[in-house]
N, C-alpha and C positions, 0 to 999 in steps of 0.2 A: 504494500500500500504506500502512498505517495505521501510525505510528510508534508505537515501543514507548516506552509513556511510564512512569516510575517514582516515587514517591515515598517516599523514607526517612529516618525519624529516630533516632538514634543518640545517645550520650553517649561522651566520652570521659575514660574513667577515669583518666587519667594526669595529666589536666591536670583539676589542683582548685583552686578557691579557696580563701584563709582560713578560709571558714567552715562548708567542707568540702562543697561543692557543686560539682556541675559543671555547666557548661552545654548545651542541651538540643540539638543539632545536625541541621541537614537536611539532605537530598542530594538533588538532581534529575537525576535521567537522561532522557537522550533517547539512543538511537540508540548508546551506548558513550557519548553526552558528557556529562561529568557538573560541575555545581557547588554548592558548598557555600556554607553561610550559618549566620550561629549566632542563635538566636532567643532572645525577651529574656525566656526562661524557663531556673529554674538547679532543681537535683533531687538529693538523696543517691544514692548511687550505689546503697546497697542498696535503695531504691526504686525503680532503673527495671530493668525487664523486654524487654534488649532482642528475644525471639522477637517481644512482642504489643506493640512498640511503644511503652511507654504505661508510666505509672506501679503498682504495685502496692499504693499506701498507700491506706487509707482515711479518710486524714482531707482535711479540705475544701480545702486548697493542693493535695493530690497529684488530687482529681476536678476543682478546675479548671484543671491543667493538660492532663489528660486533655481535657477540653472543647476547651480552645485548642489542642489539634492535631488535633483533630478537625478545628475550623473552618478550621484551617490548608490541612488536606488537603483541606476540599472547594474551598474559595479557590484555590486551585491545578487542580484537575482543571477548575474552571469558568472560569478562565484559556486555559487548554489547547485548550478546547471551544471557546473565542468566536474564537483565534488560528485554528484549524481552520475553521469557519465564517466567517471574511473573510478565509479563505485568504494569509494572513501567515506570512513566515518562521518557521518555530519551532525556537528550539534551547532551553539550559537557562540562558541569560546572558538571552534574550527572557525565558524565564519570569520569573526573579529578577527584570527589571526592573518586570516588570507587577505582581509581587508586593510590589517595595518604592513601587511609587506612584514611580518613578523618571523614568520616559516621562509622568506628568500635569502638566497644566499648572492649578495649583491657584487659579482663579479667587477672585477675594470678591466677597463679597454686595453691599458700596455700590459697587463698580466696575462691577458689571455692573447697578445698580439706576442709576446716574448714567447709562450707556450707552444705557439702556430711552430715558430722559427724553429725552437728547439728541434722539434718534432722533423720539420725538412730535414736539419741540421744530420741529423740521423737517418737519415735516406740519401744522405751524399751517394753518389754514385749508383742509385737504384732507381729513384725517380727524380732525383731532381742536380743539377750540377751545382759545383763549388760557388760558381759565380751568379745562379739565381739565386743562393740562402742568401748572399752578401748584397743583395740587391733586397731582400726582405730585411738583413739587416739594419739598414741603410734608411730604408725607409720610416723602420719603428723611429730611429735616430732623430730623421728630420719631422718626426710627430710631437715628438717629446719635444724635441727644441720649439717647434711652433705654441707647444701647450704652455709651455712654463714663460715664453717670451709674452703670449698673447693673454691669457690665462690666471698665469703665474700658478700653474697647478703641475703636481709631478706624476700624475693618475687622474682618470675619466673616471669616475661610472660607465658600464656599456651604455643606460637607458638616459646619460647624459649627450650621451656621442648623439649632436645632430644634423642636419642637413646642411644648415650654415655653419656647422664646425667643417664639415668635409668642403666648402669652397673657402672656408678661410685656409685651410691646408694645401689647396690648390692656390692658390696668390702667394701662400707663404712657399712654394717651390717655384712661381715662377719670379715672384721680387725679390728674393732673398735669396735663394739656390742659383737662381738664372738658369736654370732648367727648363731644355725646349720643350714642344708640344707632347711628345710620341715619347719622351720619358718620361714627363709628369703622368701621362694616361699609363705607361707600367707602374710606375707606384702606385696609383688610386686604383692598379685591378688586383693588388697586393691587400689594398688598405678592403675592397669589397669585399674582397676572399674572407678575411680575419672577420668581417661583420655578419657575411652568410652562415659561418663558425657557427657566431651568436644566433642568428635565429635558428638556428636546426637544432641547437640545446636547449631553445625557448627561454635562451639570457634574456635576447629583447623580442618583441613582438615582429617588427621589420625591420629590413636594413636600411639605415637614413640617406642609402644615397638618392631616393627618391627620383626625379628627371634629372636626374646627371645623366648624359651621353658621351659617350667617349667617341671623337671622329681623328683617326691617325691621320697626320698627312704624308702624303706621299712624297719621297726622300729620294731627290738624285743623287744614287750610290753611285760612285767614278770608280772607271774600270781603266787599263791603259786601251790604244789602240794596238795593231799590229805594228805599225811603224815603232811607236815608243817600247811596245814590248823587245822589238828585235834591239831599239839603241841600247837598252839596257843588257839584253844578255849580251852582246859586244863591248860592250863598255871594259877600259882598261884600269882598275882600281889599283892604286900603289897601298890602300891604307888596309891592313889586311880583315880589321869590323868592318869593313865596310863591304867589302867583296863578300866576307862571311853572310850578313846580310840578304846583300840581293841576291845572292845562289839561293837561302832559304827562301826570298819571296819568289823568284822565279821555279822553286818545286813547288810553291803552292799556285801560281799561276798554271803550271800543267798537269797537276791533279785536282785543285779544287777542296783542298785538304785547309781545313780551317788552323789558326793558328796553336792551338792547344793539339790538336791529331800530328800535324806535322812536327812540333816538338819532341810526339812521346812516340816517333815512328819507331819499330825497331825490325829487326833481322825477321821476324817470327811473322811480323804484318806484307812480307813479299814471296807471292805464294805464284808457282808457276805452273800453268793448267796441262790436258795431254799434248798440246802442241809446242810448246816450250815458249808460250807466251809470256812474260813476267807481268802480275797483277798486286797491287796494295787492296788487299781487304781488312779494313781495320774496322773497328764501334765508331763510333764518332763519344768522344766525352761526353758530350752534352747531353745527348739523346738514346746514346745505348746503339745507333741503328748503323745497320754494316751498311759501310763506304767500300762499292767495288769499282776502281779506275784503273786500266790498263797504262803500262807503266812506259810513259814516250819515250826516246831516247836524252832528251835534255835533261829531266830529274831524273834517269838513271845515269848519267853521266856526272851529274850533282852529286848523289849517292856516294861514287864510287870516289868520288875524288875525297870526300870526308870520311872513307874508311877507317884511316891508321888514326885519325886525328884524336888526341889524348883525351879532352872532353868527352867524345863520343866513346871512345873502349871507358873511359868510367863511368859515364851513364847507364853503359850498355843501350845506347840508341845510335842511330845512322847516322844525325845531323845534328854537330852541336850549336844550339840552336840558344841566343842569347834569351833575355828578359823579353817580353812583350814591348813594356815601355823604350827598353832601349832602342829595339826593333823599329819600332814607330819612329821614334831620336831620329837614326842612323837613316828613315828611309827618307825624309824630309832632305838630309845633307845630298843622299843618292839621286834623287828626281833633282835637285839641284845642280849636281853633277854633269848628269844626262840634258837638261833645258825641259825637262817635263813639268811644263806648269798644273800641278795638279797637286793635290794633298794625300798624297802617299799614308795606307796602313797597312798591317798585316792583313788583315779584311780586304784590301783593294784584289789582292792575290788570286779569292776566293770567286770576286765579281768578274773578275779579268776569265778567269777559267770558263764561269757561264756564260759567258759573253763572247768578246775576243776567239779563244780557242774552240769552243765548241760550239754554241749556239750559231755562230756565225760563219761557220765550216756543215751547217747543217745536220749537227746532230741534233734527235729527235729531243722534246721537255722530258720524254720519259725517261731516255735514258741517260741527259743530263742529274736526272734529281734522283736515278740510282747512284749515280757515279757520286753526286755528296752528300748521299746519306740521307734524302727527305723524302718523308712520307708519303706526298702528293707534289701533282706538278704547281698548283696553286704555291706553295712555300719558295718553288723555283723561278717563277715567273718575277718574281719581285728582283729575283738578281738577272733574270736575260732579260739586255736590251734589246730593242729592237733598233737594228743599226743602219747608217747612213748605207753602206756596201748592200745590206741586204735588200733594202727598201728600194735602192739602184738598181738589183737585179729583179726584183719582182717587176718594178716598171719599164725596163728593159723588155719583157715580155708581152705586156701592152704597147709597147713603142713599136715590135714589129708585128702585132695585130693589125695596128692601125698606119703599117708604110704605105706613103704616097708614091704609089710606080708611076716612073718619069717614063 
């Protein structure tokens, strides 16, 4: 049978304050049992109406308090209704408690954003890479500084975290970080993740990113051409990091091998099929997924020249293969070198492969984005351009559809 549930509010006229108010009282019944609570609304006595409950004034204090026992009462019956539906004890000490938020356990935002991380932190190399934890790291980082700067707070509440918390986090990476477009939008699908967290535990009820849309923009990634690629593997280097260098960016210009794979190449990743083809099958770091590229003459000529080299026999990898950073350094000195006005990174290497060497030599999406390790040709397309040569030869073919015979 269905318990008799009540809710009522009351004032009690005897007992006034100074200022000649009294306070606004509730009562919950269950079953005969009943408890009281005083809410932190106060009301002239010739103002409340107790048959309807509610105030009788019509000025803007007395309608919202009318409001707030409205909200009161549905918050309550919708209490009532969830304790009935997971079938939990219910009396009128249960209700009060769920109504004062007595029974929650009031999580925060960087505690359970610190939690998210750990947790990647410990999936290094299974699902997720060194350098997306450090990017979640990064992020809690510049939350924190934004909170305590804006704030002056060292912890949220989750059910504090709001919608204009999350654009003032967004102004504070783009004035203060100087952080483009397409990396504030990875941060803020880092900061959504940590909040969906929250509603699937039922911390908070939604997540406050509310109409935030995230729109990437599209990023002219520079590739060399064939000409610039050829000055550079010609190019005569006296300074010997620097030759080092551009040998490892030109094996990642003819494999496609991003710059973390190409550093941890070894002996074990050059596998020769029945025809005595030489191939690199390697995972890729990042993603787990095999990289299979057939191995040209230029990076095996690369290869073999850094054989004996002392770095490489103590690494035990093929190519000893500097810092990132310096890499980057040393490539800006190199395209100077060369007269290639462009911004040189290890990255370029990657783009130059989809582009330049294959895509533009007519190798198919597909089996460019086997050869680096991506899932779908979608992931690929972002690095093959579609280039001046090609685009000449496609019209090329419409130019003698339509010759004028003399």
């Amino acid at each position: 049978m269905k318990q008799t549930f009540n809710v009522l509010f009351f004032v009690r006229r005897t007992k006034l304050k100074k200022s000649g108010d009294t306070p606004i009282m509730l009562r919950i019944t269950i079953e005969g049992q009943l408890v009281e609570l005083q809410l932190k609304r106060d009301v002239k006595p010739n103002l409340w109406n107790q048959n309807k409950e509610r105030c009788i004034g019509k000025d803007a204090i007395s309608l919202e308090i009318n409001r707030y026992l409205q909200s009161v009462k549905l918050r309550l019956f919708e209490i009532h209704r969830k304790m009935e539906e997971d079938d939990k004890l219910i009396n009128p000490m249960e209700i009060r408690r769920k109504f004062l938020g007595l029974d929650e356990e009031h999580k925060m935002f960087f505690q359970v954003f610190q939690e998210h991380n750990d947790k990647c932190r410990e999936l290094i190399g299974k699902d997720y890479a060194k350098v997306t934890v450090s990017r979640f790291d990064t992020c809690l980082k510049y939350f924190r500084e934004m909170s305590q700067a804006q704030y002056q707070r060292k912890d949220i509440p989750l059910k504090e975290v709001s919608n204009g918390m999350i654009h003032d986090y967004i102004h504070f990476l783009k004035a203060e970080k100087g952080l483009q477009e397409n990396t504030v939008i990875r941060y803020m699908k880092v900061v959504k993740k940590v909040l969906n967290i929250a509603v699937n535990y039922d911390w908070i009820q939604k997540n406050p990113f509310g109409n935030i849309r995230f729109h990437e923009k599209e990023v002219n990634k520079e590739f060399l051409t064939k000409e610039e690629l050829e000055t550079l593997r010609t190019k005569e280097f006296e300074i010997p990091r620097l030759e080092l260098v551009r040998d490892v960016f030109l094996v990642q210009c003819w494999t496609g091998l991003a710059f973390i794979d190409v550093s941890q190449l070894k002996e074990e990743h050059i596998i020769a099929d029945n025809e005595g083809n030489l191939w690199i099958r390697k995972e890729r770091h990042k993603t787990g997924i095999m990289c299979n590229v057939p191995l040209l003459d230029v990076p095996l000529e690369i290869i073999e020249k850094y054989k004996g080299h002392p770095l490489s026999q103590k690494r035990g990898i093929l190519l000893p293969v500097l810092s990132n950073q310096k890499c980057n350094a040393y490539l800006k000195e190199i395209a100077d070198c060369c007269g290639i006005k462009k911004n040189l990174s290890t990255h370029t290497g990657r783009h130059t492969f989809c582009s330049v060497v294959t895509l533009a030599n007519n190798v198919s999406l597909e089996n460019i984005a086997k050869m680096v390790g991506h899932t779908n040709t979608r992931m690929t397309q972002r690095y093959a351009k579609v280039l001046d040569q090609s685009i000449w030869r496609d019209m090329e073919k419409v130019r003698s559809s339509f010759a004028i015979e003399e």
